[in-house]
One Martini backbone bead per residue (centre of mass of N, CA, C, O) as a GRO file, in nm:
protein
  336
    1UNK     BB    1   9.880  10.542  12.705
    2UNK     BB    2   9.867  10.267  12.659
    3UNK     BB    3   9.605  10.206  12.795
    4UNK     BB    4   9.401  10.407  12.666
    5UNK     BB    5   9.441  10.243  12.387
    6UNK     BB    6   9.321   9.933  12.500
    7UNK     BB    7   9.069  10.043  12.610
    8UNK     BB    8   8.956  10.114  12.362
    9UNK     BB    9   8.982   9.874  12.179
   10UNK     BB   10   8.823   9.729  12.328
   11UNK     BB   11   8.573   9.812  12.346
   12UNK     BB   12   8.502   9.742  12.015
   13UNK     BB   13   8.686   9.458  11.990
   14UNK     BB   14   8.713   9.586  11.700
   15UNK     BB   15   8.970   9.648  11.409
   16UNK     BB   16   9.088   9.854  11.140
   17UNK     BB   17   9.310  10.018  11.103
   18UNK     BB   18   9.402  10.387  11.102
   19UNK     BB   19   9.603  10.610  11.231
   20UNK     BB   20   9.862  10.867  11.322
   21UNK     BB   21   9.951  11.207  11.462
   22UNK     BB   22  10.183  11.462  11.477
   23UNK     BB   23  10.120  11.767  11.645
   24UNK     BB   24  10.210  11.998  11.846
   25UNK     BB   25  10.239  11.733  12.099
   26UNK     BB   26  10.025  11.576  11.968
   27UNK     BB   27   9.803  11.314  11.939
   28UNK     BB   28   9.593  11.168  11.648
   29UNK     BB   29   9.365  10.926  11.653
   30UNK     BB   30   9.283  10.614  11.507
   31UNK     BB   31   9.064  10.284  11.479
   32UNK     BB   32   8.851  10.230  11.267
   33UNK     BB   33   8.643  10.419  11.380
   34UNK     BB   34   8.423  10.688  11.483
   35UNK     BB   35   8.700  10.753  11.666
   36UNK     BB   36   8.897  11.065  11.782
   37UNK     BB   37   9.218  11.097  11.971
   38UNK     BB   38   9.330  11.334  12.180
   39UNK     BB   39   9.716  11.287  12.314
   40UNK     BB   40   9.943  11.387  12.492
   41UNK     BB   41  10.262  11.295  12.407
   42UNK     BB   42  10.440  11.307  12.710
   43UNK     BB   43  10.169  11.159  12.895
   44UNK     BB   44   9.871  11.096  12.743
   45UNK     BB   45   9.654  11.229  12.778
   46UNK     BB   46   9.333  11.352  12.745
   47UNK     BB   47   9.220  11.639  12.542
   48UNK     BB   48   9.033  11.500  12.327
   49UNK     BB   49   8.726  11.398  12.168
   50UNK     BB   50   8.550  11.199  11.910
   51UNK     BB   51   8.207  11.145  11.742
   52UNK     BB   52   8.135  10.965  11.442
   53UNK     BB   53   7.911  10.867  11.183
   54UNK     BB   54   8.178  10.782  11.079
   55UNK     BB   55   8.437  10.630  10.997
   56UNK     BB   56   8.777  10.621  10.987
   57UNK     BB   57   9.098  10.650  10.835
   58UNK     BB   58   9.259  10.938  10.740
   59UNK     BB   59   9.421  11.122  10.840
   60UNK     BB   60   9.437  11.405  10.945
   61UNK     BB   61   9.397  11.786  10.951
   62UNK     BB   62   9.595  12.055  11.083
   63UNK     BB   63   9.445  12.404  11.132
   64UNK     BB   64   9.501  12.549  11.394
   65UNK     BB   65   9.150  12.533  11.478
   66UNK     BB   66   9.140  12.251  11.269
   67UNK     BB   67   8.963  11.946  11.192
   68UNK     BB   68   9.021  11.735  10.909
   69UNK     BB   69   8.788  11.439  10.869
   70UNK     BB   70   8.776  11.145  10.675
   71UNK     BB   71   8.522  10.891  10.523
   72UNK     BB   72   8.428  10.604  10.405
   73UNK     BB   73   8.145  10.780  10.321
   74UNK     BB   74   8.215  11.068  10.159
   75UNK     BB   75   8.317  11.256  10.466
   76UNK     BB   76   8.366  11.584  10.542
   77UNK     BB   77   8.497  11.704  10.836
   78UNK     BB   78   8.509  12.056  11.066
   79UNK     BB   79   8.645  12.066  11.386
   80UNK     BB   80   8.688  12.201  11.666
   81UNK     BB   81   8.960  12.203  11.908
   82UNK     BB   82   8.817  12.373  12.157
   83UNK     BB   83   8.493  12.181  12.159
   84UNK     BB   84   8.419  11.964  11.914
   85UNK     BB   85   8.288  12.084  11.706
   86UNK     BB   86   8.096  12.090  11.387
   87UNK     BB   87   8.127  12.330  11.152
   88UNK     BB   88   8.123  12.109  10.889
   89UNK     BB   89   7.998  11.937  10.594
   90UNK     BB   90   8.106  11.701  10.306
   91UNK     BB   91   7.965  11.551  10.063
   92UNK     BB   92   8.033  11.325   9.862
   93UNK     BB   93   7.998  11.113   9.591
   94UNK     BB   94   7.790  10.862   9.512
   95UNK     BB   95   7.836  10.508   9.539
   96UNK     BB   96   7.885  10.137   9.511
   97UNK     BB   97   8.160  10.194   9.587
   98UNK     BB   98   8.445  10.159   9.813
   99UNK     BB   99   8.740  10.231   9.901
  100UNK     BB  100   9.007  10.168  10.074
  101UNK     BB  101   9.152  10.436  10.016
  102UNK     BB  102   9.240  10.695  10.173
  103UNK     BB  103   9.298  11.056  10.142
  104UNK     BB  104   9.413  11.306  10.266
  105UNK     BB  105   9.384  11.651  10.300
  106UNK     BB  106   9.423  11.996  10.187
  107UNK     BB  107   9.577  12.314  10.193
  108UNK     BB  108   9.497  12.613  10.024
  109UNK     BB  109   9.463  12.897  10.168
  110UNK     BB  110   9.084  12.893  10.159
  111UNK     BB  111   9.150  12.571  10.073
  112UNK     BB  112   9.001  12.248  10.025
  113UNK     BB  113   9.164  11.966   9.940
  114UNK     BB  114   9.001  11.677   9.784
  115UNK     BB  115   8.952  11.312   9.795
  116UNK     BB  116   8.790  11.045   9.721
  117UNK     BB  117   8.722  10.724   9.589
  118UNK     BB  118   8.733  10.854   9.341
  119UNK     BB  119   8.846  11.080   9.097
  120UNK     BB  120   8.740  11.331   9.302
  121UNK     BB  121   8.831  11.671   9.301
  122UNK     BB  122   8.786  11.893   9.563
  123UNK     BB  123   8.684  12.216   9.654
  124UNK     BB  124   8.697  12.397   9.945
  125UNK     BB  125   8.558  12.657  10.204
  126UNK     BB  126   8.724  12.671  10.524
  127UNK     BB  127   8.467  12.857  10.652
  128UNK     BB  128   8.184  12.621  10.495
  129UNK     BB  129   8.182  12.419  10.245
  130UNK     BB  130   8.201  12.508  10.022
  131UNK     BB  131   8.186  12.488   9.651
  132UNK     BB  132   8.404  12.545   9.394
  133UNK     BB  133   8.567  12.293   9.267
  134UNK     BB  134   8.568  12.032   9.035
  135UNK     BB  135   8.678  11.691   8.947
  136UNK     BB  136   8.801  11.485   8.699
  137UNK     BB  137   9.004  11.218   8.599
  138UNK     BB  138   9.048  11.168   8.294
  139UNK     BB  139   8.865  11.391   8.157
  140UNK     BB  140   8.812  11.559   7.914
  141UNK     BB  141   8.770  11.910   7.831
  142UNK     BB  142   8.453  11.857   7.667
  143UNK     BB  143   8.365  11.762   8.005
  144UNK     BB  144   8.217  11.767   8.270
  145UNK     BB  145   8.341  11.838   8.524
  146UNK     BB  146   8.088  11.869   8.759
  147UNK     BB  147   8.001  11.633   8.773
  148UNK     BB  148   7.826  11.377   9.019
  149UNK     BB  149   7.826  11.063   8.847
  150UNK     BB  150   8.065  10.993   8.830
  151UNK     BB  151   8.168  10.616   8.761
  152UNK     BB  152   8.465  10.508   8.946
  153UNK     BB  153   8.729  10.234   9.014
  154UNK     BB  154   8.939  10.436   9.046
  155UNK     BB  155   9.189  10.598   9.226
  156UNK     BB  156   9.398  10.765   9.459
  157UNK     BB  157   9.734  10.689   9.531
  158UNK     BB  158   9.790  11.003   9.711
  159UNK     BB  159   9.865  11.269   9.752
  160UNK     BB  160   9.805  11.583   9.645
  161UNK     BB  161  10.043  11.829   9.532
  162UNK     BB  162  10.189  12.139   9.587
  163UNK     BB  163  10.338  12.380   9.338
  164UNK     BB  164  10.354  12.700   9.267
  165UNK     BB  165  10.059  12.652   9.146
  166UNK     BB  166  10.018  12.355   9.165
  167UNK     BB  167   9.859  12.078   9.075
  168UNK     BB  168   9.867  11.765   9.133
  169UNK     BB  169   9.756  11.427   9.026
  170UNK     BB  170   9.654  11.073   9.084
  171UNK     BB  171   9.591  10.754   8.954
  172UNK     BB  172   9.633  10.453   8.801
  173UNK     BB  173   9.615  10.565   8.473
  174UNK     BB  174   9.650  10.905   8.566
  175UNK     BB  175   9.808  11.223   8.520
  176UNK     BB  176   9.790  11.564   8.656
  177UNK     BB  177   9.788  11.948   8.604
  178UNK     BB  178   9.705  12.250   8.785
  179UNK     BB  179   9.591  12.574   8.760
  180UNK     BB  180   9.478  12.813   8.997
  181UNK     BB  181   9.522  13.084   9.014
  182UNK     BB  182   9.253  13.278   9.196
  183UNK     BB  183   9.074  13.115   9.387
  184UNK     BB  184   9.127  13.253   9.663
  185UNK     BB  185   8.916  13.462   9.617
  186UNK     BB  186   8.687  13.567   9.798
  187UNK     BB  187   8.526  13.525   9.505
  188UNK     BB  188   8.458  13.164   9.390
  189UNK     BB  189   8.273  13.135   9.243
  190UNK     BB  190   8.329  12.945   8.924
  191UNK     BB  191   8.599  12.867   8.994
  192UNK     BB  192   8.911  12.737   8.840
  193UNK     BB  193   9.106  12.494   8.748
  194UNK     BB  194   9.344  12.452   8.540
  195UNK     BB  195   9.508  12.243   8.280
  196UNK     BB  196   9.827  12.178   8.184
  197UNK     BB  197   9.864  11.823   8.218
  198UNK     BB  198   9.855  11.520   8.073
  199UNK     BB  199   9.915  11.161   8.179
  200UNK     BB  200   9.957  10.825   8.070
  201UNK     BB  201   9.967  10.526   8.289
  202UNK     BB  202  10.010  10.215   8.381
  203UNK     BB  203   9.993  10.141   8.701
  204UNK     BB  204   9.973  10.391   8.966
  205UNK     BB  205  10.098  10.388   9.277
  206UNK     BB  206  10.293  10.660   9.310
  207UNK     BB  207  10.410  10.970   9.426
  208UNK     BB  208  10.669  11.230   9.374
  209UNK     BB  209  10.786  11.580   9.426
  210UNK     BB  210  11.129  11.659   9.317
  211UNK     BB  211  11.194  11.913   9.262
  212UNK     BB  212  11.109  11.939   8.893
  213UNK     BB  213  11.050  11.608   8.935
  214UNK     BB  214  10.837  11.315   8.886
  215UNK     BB  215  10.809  11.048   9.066
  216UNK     BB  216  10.703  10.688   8.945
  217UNK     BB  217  10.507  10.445   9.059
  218UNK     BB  218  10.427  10.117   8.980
  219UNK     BB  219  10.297   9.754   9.002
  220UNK     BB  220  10.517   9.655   8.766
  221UNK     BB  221  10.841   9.782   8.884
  222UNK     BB  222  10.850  10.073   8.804
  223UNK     BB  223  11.059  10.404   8.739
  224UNK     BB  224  10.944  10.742   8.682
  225UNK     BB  225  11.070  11.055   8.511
  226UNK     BB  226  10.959  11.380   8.532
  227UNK     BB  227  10.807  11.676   8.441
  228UNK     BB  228  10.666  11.928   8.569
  229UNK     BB  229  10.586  12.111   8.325
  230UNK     BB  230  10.478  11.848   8.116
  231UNK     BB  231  10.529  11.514   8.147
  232UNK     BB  232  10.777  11.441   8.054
  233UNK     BB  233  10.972  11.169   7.982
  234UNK     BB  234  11.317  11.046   8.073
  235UNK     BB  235  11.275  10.811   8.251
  236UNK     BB  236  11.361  10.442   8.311
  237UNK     BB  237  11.294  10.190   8.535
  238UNK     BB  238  11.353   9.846   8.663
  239UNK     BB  239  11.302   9.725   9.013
  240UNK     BB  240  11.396   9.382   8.957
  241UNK     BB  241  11.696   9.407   8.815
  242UNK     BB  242  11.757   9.503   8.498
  243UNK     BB  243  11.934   9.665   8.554
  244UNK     BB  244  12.225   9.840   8.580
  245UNK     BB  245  12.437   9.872   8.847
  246UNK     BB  246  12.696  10.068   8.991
  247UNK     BB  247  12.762   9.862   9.212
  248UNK     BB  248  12.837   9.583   9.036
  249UNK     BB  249  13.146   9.658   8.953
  250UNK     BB  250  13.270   9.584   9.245
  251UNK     BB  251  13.106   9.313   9.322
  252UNK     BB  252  12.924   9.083   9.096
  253UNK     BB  253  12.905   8.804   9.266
  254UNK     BB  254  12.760   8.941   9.518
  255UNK     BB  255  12.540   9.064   9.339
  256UNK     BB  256  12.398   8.799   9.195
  257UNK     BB  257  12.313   8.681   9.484
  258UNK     BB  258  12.137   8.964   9.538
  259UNK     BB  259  11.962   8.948   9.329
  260UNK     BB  260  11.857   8.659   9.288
  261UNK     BB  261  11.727   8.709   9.590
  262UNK     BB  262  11.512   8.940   9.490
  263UNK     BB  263  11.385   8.782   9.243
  264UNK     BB  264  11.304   8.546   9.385
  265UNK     BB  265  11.108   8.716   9.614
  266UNK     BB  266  10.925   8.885   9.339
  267UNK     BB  267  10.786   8.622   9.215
  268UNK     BB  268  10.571   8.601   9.403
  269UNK     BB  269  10.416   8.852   9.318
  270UNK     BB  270  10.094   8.964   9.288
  271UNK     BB  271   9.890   9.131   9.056
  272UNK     BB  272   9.761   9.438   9.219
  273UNK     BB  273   9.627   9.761   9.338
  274UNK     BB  274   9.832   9.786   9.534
  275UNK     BB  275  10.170   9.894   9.653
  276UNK     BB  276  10.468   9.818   9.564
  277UNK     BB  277  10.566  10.110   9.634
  278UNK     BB  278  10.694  10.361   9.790
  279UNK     BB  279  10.702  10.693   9.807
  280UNK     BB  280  10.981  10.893   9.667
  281UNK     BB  281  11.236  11.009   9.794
  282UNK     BB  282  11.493  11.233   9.958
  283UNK     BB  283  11.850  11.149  10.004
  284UNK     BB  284  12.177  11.285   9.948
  285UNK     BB  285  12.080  11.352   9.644
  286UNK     BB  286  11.868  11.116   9.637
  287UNK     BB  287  11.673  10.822   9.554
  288UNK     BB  288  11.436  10.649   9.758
  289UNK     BB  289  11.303  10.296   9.727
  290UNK     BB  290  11.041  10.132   9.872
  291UNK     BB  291  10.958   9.798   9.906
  292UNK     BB  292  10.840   9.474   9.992
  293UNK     BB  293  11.199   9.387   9.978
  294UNK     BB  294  11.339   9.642   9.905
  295UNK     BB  295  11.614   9.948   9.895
  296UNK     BB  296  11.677  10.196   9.672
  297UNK     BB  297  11.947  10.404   9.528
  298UNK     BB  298  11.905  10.672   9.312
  299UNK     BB  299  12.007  10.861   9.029
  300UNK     BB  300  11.827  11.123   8.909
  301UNK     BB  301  11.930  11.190   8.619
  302UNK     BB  302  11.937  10.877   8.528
  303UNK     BB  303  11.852  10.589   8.741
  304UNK     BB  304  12.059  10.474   8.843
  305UNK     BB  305  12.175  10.218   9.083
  306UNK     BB  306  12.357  10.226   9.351
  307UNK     BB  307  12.172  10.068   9.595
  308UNK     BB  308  12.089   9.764   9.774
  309UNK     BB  309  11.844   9.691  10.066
  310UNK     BB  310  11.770   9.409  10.235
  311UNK     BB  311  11.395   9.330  10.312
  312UNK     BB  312  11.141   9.294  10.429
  313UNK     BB  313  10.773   9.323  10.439
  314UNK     BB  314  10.574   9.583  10.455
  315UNK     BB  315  10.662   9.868  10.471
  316UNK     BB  316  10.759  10.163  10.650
  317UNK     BB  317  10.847  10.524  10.635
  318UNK     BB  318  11.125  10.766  10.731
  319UNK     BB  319  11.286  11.096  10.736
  320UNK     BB  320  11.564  11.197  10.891
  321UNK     BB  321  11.763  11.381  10.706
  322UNK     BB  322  12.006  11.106  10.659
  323UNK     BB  323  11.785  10.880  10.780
  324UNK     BB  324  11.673  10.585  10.741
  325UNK     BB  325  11.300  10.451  10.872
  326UNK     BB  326  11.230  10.102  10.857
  327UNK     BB  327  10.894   9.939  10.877
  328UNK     BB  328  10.764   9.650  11.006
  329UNK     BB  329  10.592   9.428  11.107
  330UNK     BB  330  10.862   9.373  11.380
  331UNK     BB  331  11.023   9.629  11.277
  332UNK     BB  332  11.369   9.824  11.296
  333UNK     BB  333  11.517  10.033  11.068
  334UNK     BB  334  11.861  10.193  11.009
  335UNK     BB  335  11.967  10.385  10.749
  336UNK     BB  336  12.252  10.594  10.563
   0.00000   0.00000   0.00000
């Protein structure tokens, strides 16, 4: 396997970002270029290839026998995985810019729902690609929502929740929930999601909707935890370490040297359109958010911070059962 990908990226000579997917025994590869490749993950062969005729930046989507690949000029293609033809295309709206980061698709029943590198997400039939409903973030209820002009700098900062037949949705500026009704139902043409509630937050990095709670991080080292029902703040705490921490109180003196120790080196940071914190996860009934330095065990109810441990900068993380897994620049942590 190792092999295969030296030969691809050579042949590139260069390339910037891609993906990696792991589906039911495969991965699917790409690499910032037109190309993805699938590959038996057990011994790396190569079960099918597809080049397309725009750059590829976010991972795949794959449902049943069909995969959902996002480009970086806002077209979406659904390419069958049984001959690797190309089912449908959907172009989303010309921009003047495009956006660094892309989000893949999801899919609720005949539905897939896309957002592009603005505020736009589209809902499209998933056996022809045609449009059913579109919106545009913050915009009141009495513009028009299916415009397909609306020219917008910010972007969306993570992957749409569906929870319950309702839509989560957040750029840098404001968090949105729509409620579905019957859009799936055969004849879609005309119907929309309905707006459940807005809330405008300044600098949102990214959010995660755990039980009945939205978490949410901001650019300047907020997070908040709201209510999934009506976008009401619960609480708020600033993840730089001026809150109280329920550690602090075991070991005062040691605690004083590991924050101030971790304030030096968040105020390096500067203020930029970045990701400040990755995704908040639960895990053994906290809430876990790991930043560009630090990895924080919060209690949900109330926000207290539990446990901080200092990490490098740069991590990627992932969670299998109770045990946290953080990727940094060169490095691999496991911590329970």
């Amino acid at each position: 396997m190792d092999k295969k990908i030296r030969t691809s990226a050579q042949k590139q000579k260069r390339f910037g970002g891609g993906s990696i997917l792991f589906n039911d025994g495969k991965l699917y590869i790409s690499y910032g270029s037109r190309d993805i490749v699938i590959l038996n993950a057990s011994n790396g062969d190569e079960i099918l290839s597809k080049r397309l005729p725009d750059i590829i930046k976010a991972p795949p989507l794959i449902h049943n026998n069909l995969m959902l690949v996002l480009t970086v000029n806002r077209q979406l293609y659904c390419i069958n995985l049984t001959n690797a033809e190309i089912m449908w295309m959907h172009q989303g709206a010309q921009e003047a810019l495009i956006g660094n980061s892309l989000i893949a698709p999801i899919i609720r029943g005949n539905l897939v729902i896309v957002s592009y590198s603005s505020d736009q997400i589209v809902a499209l039939n998933l056996e022809n690609g045609k449009l059913v409903w579109s919106t545009s973030l913050g915009k009141s209820t009495a513009e028009e929502k299916n415009s397909w002009k609306t020219f917008s700098l910010s972007s969306l900062v993570s992957q749409p929740i569906i929870n319950n037949d309702i839509l989560y949705i957040a750029n840098e500026e404001v968090i949105e929930a729509y409620r579905f009704g019957a859009v799936d139902e055969e004849n879609q043409n005309g119907q929309k999601a309905v707006m459940q509630w807005s809330k405008n937050i300044t600098g949102i990095s990214n959010f995660n909707l755990i039980g009945n709670t939205l978490f949410v991080t901001t650019i300047d080292g907020k997070l908040l935890a709201m209510s999934s029902d009506n976008g009401k703040i619960t609480w708020v705490i600033n993840l730089y370490g001026s809150n109280k921490d329920k550690s602090s109180t075991k070991n005062s003196k040691s605690n004083k040297k590991l924050l101030s120790s971790i304030k030096n080196k968040l105020v390096k940071l500067v203020s930029s359109n970045t990701q400040y914190a990755l995704s908040p996860i639960a895990i053994n009934n906290n809430i876990v958010v790991v930043s560009k330095y630090q990895c924080l065990v919060i209690s949900p109810s109330d926000g207290h911070i539990l446990s901080r441990i200092p990490i490098n900068r740069n991590p990627k993380f992932f969670a299998v059962s109770d045990k946290l897994y953080i990727f940094g620049e060169s490095y691999v942590n496991s911590s329970r």
